[in-house]
N, C-alpha and C positions, 0 to 999 in steps of 0.2 A: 623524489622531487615533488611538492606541491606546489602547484599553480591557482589562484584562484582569478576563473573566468567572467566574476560577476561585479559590473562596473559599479563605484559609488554613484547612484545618479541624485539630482536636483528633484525637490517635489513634486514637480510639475514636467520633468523633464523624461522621455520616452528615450526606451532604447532603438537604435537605429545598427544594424548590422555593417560592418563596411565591407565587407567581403563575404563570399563564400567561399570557405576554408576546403583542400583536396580530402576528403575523406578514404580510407583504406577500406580493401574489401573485406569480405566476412571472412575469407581463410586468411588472411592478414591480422583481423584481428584475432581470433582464434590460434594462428600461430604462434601468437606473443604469452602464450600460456601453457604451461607446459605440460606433460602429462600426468607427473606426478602430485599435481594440485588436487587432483580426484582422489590420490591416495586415501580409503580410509583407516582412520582413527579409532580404534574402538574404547581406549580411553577417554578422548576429548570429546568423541561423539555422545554415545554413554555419559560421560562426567555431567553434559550441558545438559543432555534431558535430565538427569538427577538434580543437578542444581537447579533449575526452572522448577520444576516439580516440590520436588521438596522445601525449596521457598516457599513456594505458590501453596502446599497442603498448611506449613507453618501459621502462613498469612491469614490463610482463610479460617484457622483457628481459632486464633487471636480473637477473629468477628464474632465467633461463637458465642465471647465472655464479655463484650460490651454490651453495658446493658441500653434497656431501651427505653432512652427517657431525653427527653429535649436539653438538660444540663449536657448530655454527649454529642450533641451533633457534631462539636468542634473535631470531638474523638471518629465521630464516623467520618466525615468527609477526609480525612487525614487515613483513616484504613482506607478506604475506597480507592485516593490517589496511590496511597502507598503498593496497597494487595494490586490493585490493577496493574500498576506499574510490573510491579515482579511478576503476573501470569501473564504478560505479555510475553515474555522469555518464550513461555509453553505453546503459543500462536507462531511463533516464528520457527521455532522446534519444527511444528506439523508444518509451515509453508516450504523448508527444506526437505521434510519427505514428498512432498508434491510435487515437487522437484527432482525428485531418486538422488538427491544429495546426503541424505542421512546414514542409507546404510546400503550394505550389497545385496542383500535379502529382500525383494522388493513386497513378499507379500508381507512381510515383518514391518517392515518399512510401509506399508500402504493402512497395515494393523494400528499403528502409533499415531500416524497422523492424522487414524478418521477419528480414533479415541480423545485426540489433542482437541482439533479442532470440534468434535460433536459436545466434549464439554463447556466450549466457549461459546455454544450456537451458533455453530460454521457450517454451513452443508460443506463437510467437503472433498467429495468429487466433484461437485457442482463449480466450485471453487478453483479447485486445479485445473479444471477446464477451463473457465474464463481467463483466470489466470495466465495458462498458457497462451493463449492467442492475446493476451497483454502482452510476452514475452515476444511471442511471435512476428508483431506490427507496433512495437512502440511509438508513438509520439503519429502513428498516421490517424489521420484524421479521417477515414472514413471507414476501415477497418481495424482501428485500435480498440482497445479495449482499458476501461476505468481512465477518470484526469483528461478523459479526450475535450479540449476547450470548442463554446461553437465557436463556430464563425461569425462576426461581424454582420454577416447580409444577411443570414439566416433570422428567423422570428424568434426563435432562442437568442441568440446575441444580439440583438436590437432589443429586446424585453431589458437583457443583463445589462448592458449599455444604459440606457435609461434609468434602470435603477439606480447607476451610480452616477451618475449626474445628476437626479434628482434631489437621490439621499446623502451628497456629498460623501467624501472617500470615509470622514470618520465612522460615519453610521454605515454606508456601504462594508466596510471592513468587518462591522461588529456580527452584522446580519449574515455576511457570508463566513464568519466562524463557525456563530451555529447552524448556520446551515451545514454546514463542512460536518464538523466536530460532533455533533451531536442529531442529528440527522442523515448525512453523509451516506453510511453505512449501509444502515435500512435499507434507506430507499436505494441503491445500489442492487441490493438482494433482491430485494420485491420488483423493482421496476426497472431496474437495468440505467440508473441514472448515471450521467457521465461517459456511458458507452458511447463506442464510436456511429458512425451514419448510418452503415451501412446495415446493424441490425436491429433497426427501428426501436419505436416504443410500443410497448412496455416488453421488455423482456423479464422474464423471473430466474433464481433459481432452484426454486421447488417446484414450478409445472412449466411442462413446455408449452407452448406459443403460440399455436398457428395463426389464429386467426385474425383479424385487424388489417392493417392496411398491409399493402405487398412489402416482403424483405427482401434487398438484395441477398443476404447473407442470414442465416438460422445458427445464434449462439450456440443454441444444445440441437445437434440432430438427432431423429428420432431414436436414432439407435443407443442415444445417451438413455434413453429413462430407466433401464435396470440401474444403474448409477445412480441417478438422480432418485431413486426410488430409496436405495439404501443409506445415501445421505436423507432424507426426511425421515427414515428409521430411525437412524439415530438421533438426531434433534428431539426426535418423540421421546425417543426412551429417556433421554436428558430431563426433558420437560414434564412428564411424567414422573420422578425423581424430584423434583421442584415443586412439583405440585405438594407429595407425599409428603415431604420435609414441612411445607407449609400446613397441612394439617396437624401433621403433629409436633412442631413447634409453634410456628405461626406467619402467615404473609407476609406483615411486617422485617420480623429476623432475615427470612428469605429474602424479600427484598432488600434489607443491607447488605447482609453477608455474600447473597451473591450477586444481586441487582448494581452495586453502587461500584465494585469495581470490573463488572460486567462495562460499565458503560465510557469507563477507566480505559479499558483494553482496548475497545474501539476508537476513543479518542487518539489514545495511540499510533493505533493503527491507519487512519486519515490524517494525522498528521507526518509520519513517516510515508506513505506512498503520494500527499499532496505535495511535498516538499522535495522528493525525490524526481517529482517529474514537473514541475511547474514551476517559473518565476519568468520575471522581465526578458527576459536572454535567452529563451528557450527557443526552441524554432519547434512547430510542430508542420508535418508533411502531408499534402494531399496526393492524390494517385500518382501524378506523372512526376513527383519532385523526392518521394518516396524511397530509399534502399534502407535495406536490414541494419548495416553499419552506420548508417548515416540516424536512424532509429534509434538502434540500441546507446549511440553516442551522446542522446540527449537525455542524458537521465545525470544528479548530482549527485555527489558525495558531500556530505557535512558533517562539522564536530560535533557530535552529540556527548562527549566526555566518555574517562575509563568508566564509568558507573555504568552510565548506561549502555555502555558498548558489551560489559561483560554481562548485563541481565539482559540484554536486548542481542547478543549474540553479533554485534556490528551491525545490523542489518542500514542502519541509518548510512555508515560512515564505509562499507564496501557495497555501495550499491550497484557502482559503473560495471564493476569487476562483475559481478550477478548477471546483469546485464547482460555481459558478450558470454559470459558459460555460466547458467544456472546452473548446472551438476556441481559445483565445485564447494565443497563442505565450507562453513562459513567458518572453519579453525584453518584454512587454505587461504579463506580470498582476502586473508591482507598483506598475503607478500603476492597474490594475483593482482591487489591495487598496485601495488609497489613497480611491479613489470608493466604494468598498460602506462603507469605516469611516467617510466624510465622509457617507455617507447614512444609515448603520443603526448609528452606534455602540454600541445595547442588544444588537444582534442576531451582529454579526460576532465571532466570536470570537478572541480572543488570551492565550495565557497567559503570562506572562514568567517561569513556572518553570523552571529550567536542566533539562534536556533527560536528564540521568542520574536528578534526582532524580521529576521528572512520569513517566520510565518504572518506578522501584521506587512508585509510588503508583499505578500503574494494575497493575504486574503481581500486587500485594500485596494490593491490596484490592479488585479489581474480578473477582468471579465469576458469577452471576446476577442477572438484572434483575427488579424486583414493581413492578410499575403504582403512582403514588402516586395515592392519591384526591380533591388537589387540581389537577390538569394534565392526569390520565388517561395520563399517559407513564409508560415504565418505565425507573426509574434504578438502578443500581449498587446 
């Protein structure tokens, strides 16, 4: 059963909650999924990294034999979209073993996904950490982690507010793509943008933190830095690799071959976790209005088509499912979507808006969040 939760509104028109819906607890939601969803696969699992991979080595071939001359641009921007797109596979790959979803062997499994992610310039242990305490405090606004919107009163959201009032929604929209899309990313890694309150700015995650203004809460505890240590290893030794390549080819080649859909991947990838946890309808939670299921609930499913469900491994269109049990192999969680919509159709979210126009409505109209005083959540 698909429901979709997300109301047609008018241009000008805001969404207003009418209720606050009974939410189920976490061994409620967790009960609705069975054991054997964890089951591994060692063909599908296997098969998916093969196919990611061997796409993605194919692709980046290809770049090898275009030549470098401005008659091609047409031809690079078309690799760049296209390769990017397919080594996005390969990033989602490693986000599953971050998860211990990939395989039963976890140092095998911890092997694949630093290699995955260290080639796409992912720190990622750094990654699986933040990560998880995304997983851990969805949608709370003071302990979440990545898409945490400010608030309203705060001088962050009174800046973001004025912006779009001034710059009107069309230019607001366009400014916060790129911001999104193509900056997003970075500055996430480097400065910890988008995090939640409670672990100040700037946070990184290639050095820890102390000093600056007081933290309630410390992203990487010290005990992280062997971790964090061997994720900037690897990035080096990648980048070092890059380096090589560029002298004995040349910066240029490097920079197409692997710059253009290097920055593919990430587009990607801020637009699947922007769109997974943000639009009109969303309710994000401060401390006292806060629970895990009531969290984990606000994340969406969308159609992102067979194409890109089978290069992109679903990640778009079983997200809710993720959500309530990250361990679950993502060749499992679409009969796990199937059970949470067969049990909570109020609650599981789905929107069947096309996927270019849900992202010009969330980058146009969504800048700070105000508590509404019927639900106590704070929406868009």
């Amino acid at each position: 059963m698909i429901v979709s939760v997300t109301p047609v509104l008018q241009p000008n028109q805001r969404f207003e909650p009418v209720s606050a819906p009974r939410f189920p607890t976490k061994a409620e939601l967790l009960g609705c999924l069975p054991p054997e969803l964890h089951r591994f696969d060692p063909i599908k699992a296997w098969g998916s990294l093969a196919m990611s991979l061997g796409l993605s080595l194919l692709a980046y071939g290809v770049g090898t034999q275009i030549p470098l001359h401005w008659f091609a641009l047409p031809l690079w921007l078309l690799y760049g979209a296209v390769t990017g797109t397919v080594a996005m596979g390969c990033w989602v790959i490693a986000h599953e073993c971050g998860h211990n979803a990939f395989h039963p062997n976890r140092r095998l499994e911890a092997w694949v996904g630093f290699v995955l992610h260290s080639l796409l310039l992912v720190p990622y242990h750094c990654w699986a950490r933040s990560h998880a305490v995304h997983h851990a405090h969805c949608n709370h606004l003071e302990q979440g982690e990545t898409h945490v919107p400010p608030r309203a009163s705060s001088r962050t959201g009174q800046i973001t507010e004025a912006l779009k009032l001034n710059l009107g929604r069309r230019l607001f929209g366009w400014v916060s793509l790129f911001n999104h899309l193509v900056l997003g990313w970075p500055l996430y890694l480097f400065l910890g943008a988008t995090g939640g309150e409670d672990y100040g700015r700037p946070t990184s995650h290639f050095r820890l933190i102390v000093d600056g203004a007081p933290r309630k809460r410390q992203l990487f505890p010290a005990s992280f830095r062997g971790l964090m240590l061997r994720s900037n290893i690897g990035l080096i030794v990648v980048l070092l690799g890059l380096a090589f390549a560029a002298v004995h080819w040349s910066l240029l080649r490097v920079l197409c071959v692997y710059g253009l859909p290097y920055l593919m991947v990430n587009v990607w990838l801020v637009v699947y976790t922007w769109l997974q946890h943000t639009d009109l309808n969303i309710p994000h939670f401060c401390d006292q209005e806060w629970s895990w299921a009531k969290g984990a609930l606000q994340t969406v499913d969308r159609p992102y088509g067979p194409v890109l469900n089978l290069l992109h491994h679903g990640i778009g269109s079983t997200h809710v499912c993720h959500h309530i049990n990250s361990a679950i192999p993502h060749y499992n969680a679409w009969r796990g979507t199937a059970l949470l919509r067969e049990r909570y159709p109020e609650l599981v979210r789905y929107d069947p808006t096309p996927i270019h126009k849900a992202l010009w409505r969330v980058a146009s109209r969504c800048g700070a969040v105000q508590q509404s005083p019927l639900d106590g959540a704070y929406y868009y």
